[in-house]
C-alpha positions as CSV (number, residue, x, y, z in Angstrom):
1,X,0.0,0.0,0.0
2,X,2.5,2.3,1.3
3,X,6.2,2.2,0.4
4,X,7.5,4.9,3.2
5,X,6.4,7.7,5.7
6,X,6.9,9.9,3.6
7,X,3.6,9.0,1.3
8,X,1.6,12.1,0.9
9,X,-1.3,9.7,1.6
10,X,-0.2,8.1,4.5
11,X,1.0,11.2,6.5
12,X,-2.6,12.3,5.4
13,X,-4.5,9.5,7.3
14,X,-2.6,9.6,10.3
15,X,-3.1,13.1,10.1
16,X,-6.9,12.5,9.8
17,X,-6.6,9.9,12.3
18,X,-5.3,12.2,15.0
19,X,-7.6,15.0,14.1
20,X,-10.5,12.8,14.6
21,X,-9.4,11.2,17.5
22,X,-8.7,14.5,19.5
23,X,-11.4,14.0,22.3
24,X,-9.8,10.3,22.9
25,X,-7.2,10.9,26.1
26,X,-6.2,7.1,25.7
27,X,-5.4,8.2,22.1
28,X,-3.5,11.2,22.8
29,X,-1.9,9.8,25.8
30,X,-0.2,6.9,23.2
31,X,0.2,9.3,20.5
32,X,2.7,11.7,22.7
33,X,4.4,8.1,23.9
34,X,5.0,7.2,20.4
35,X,6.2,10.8,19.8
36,X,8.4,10.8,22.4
37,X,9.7,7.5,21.0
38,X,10.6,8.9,17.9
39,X,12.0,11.6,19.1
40,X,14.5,9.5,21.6
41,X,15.5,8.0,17.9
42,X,15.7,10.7,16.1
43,X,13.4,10.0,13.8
44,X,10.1,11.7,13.0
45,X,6.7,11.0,14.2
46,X,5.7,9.5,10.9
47,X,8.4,7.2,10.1
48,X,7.4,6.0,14.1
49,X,3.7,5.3,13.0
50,X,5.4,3.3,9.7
51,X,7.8,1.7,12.0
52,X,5.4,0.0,14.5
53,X,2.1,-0.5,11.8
54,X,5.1,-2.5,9.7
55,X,6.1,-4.5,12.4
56,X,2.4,-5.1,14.1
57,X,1.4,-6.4,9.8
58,X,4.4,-8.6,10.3
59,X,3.3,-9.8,14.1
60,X,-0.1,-10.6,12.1
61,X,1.5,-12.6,9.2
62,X,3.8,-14.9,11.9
63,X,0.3,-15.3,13.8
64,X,-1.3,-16.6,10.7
65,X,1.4,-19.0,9.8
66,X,0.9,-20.7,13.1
């Protein structure tokens, strides 16, 4: 679907994600985690989101498998 974080598309839907979800403390709570994450890193908050919905896909795939 996407090939990187950089995806106009992508950064629009987590975008859109966030916006929608901005009454949602539980939300915002992880959100600032994963931030902060990235941040530690030095990466950006994007490239995060890409990181960990990449590995959770992968996570899936193994489950499958089994």
């Amino acid at each position: 679907m996407f090939r990187n974080y950089n995806d106009h598309k992508f950064k629009k839907i987590i975008d859109e994600f966030i916006l929608s979800s901005s009454d949602n403390q539980s939300i915002k709570y992880i959100l600032r985690n994963i931030d902060f994450e990235a941040f530690k890193l030095g990466i950006s908050f994007y490239q995060m989101i890409f990181i960990l919905i990449q590995n959770d896909g992968i996570h899936y795939r193994k489950s499958q498998i089994r």
